[in-house]
N, C-alpha and C positions, 0 to 999 in steps of 0.2 A: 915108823909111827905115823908119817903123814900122809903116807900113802893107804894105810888101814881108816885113818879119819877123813879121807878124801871118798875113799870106798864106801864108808860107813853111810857119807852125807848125802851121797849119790842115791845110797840103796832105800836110805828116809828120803828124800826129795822126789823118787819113783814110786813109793808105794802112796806119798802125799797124792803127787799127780793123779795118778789112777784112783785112787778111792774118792777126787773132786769128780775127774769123768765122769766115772759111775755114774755119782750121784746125779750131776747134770743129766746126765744120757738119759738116767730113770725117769727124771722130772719132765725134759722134753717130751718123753712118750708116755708120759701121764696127762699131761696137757692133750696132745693128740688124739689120745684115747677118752679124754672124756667130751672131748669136741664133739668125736664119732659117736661115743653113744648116746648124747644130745639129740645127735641129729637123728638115730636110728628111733629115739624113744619118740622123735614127733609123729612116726610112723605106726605109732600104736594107739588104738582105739579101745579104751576100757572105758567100761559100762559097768553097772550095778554087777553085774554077775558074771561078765563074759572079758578077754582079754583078746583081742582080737588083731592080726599085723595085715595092716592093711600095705598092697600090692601095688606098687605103682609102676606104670613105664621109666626104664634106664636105672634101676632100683640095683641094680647086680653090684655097683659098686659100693655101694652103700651097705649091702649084706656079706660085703667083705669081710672075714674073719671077725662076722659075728654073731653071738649066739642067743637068743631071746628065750627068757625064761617066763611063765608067770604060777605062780604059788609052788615053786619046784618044780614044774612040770616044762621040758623041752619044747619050747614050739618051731622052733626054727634052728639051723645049721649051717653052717658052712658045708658045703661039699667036701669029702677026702679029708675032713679033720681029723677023723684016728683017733689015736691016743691025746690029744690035746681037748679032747672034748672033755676026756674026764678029769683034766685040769678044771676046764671050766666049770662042770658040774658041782667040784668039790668049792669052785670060787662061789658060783650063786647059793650054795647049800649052805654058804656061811651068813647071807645077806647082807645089803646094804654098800655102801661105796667103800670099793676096796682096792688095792691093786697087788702083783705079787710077780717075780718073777719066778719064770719054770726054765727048765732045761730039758727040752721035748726035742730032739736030735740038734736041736740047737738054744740059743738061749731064747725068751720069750720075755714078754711082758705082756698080763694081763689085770683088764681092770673091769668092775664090776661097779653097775649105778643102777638106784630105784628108778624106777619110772616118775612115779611121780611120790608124794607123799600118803596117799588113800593105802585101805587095804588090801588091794589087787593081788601082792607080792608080783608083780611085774619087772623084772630086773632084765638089763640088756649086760652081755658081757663082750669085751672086745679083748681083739690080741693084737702085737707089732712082733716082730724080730726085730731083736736085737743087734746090731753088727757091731764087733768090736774095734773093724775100721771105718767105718762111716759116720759121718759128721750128725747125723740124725738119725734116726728110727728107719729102718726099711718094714715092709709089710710081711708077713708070714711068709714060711718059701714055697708055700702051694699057688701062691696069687703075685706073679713078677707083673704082671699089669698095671698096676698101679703108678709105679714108679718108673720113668723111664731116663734112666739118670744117661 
């Protein structure tokens, strides 16, 4: 008998653990991700009518795993995104600040923010991989640049 309530409190104390991770894990790479599309949306120039991503030198990292929307329409990509694009498409089609993870050959987190508050529909959307051993968020597995642990 106390070897089954030893087992028992093991197996609650392991599933407690891992569903606090998670949570943690998610919220770190929430934070990050809304950092990045802060910083992607100062890069965007909307006007009465037009939504425009304006191009800067050393911008590559910055367009890391992400995808710029305005009024639903694609304007921007990642490179070799694939099938994760249409994660994203389905995240900006919903609008507004969102996040959600996917499991696109691996697990994912994506998150989706207005540009600004006007009518534009301007939405930036970002992504992180997830690792299940790593202490943080790493970057999508099309882009190991970023991190050089």
């Amino acid at each position: 008998m106390a070897l089954t309530t030893a087992a028992l409190l093991m197996l609650v104390l392991t599933v407690a653990f891992n569903a606090v991770a998670q949570h943690r894990l998610e919220h770190q790479a929430d934070d990050e991700l809304s950092t990045r599309a802060a910083a992607v949306a100062a890069t965007i120039d909307i006007t009465a009518t037009t939504v425009r991503v304006l191009e800067t030198s050393n911008d590559a990292r910055l367009d890391t795993n992400v995808w710029i929307y305005a009024g639903g329409r694609l304007l921007e990509e990642p490179p070799n995104a694939g099938r994760l694009t249409r994660v994203a498409d389905a995240l900006a089609g919903r609008g507004g600040r969102r996040c959600v993870t996917a499991d696109v050959d691996s697990p994912l987190r994506l998150c989706s923010q207005p540009v600004s508050a006007d009518k534009s529909g301007a939405l930036v959307v970002t992504a992180l991989a997830l690792s299940p051993t790593a202490v943080r968020p790493t970057p999508c597995p099309w882009d190991r640049s970023r991190w050089t642990s």
